[in-house]
N, C-alpha and C positions, 0 to 999 in steps of 0.2 A: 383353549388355554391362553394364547396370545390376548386374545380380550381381559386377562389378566392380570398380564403388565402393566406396571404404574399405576392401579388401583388396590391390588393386595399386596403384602407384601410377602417375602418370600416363605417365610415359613405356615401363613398364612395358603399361599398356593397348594405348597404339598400336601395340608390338610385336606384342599380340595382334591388332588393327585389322589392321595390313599383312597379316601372316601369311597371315587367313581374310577380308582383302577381299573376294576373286573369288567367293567361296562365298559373303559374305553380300548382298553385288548381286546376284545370280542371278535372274533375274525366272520369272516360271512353276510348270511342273510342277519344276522343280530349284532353286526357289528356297529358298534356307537353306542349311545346312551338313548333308550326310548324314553319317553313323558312321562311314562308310570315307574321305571327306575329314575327318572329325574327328581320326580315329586318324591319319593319315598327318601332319596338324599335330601332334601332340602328339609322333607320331616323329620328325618332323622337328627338334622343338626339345629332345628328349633329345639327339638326334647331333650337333648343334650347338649348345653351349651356350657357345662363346669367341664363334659369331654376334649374338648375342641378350643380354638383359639381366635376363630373368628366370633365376630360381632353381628348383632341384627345389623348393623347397615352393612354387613359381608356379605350376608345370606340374600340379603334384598336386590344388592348388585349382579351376583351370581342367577339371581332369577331375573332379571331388569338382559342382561347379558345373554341370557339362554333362549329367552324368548324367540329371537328369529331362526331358531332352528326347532321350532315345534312346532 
């Protein structure tokens, strides 16, 4: 989420917040966000973009961004 700041704005973030909540409480051996709940958010918010408030260059950042950790 720090890679965050200063490129989304706020209300903007929590979008991203709600989204990957459940993923990012996850306590244990599944705790964090794996690739395939990665991908299925960022699916999720291509197909619904009247739900949401970010923008394709949101989504493209948040994947530009996530990269080093997959």
């Amino acid at each position: 989420m720090s890679k965050l700041y200063g490129k989304l704005e706020e209300n903007e973030r929590h979008e991203v917040q709600k989204l990957f909540r459940g993923d990012l409480d996850e306590k244990g051996v599944d705790a964090g966000i794996s690739q395939s709940e990665f991908d299925a958010g960022i699916n999720w918010l291509r197909e619904n973009m009247q739900k949401h408030v970010l923008e394709e260059s949101d989504i493209e950042y948040l994947e530009s961004a996530a990269e080093q950790y997959f």
